[in-house]
C-alpha positions in Angstrom: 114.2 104.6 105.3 111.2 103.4 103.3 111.0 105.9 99.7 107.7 106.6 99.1 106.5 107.1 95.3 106.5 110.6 95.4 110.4 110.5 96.2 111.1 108.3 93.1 108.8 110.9 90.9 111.1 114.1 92.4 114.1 112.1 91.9 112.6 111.3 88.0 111.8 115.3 87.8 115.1 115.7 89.0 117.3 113.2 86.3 114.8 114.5 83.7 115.9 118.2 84.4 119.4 117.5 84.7 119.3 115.7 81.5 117.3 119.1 79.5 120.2 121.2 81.1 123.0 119.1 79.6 121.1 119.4 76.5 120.6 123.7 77.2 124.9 123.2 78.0 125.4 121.7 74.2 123.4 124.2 72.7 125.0 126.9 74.8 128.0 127.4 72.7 130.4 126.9 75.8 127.8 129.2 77.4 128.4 132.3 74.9 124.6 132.1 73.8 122.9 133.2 76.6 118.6 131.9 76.8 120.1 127.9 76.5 123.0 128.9 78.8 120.3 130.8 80.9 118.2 127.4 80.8 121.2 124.9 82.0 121.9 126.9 85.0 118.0 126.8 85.9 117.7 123.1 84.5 120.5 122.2 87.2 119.4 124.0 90.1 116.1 122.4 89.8 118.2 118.8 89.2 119.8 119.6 92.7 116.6 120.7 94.6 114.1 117.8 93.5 117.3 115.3 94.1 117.4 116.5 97.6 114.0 116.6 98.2 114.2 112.8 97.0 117.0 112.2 99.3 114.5 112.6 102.6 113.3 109.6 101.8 115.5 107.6 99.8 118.9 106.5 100.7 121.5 109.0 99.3 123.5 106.4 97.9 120.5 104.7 95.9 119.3 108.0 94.7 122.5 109.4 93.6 122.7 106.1 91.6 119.8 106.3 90.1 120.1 110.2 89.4 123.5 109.2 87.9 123.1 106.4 85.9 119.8 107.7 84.6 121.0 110.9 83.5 123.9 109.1 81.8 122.5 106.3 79.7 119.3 109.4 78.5 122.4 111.9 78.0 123.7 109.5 75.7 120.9 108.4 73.8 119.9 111.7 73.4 123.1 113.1 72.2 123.0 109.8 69.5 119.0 111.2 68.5 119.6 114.9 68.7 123.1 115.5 67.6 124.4 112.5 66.1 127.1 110.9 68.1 127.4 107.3 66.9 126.6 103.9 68.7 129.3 101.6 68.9 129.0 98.2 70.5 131.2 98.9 73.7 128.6 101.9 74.3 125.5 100.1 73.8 127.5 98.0 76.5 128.4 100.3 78.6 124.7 101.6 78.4 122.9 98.4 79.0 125.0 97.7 82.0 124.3 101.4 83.6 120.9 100.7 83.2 121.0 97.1 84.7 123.2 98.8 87.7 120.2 101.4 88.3 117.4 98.7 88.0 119.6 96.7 90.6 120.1 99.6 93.1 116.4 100.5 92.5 115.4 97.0 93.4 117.5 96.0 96.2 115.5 98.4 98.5 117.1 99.6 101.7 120.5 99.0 103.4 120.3 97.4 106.8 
């Protein structure tokens, strides 16, 4: 399964939209305020649809990777920005390894 670049720009439309709906979620008041709540549900669905539009041509276990790992270390860097949760060592870690992970997986290019 070769990806072609227009799979790796859905699948970054895809991490980018999950990542604005976990942002819509903490605004959302544990969903009582309805246009962010309104906003995560749409973010998500749109997350799902671009990541399997991606998946047609990339392998699901590299793009579910990518889409995971992605959306994780940019969740967490902007919940540090935007709402101030604090940057320990063992997360900076934890962060620089998720990224090396996706970079890997990204790299290695089809399984055979």
């Amino acid at each position: 399964m070769e990806a072609k670049p227009l799979a790796w720009l859905l699948l970054a439309a895809s991490v980018t939209s999950e990542v604005a709906g976990t942002v819509a979620l903490r605004q959302s008041d544990g969903l009582s305020r309805v246009a962010p709540s309104v906003a995560a549900g749409a973010c998500y669905v749109l997350a799902v649809w671009w990541m399997s539009l991606a998946m047609k041509h990339i392998g699901m276990g590299t793009t579910y990777a990518v889409w995971a790992g992605s959306g994780l270390a940019l969740t967490a860097l902007l919940g540090m920005a935007l709402f101030g949760e604090p940057l320990s060592g063992i997360r900076f870690a934890g962060l620089v390894l998720v990224v090396a992970g996706v970079v890997t997986l990204s790299l290695a290019g089809p399984a055979h």
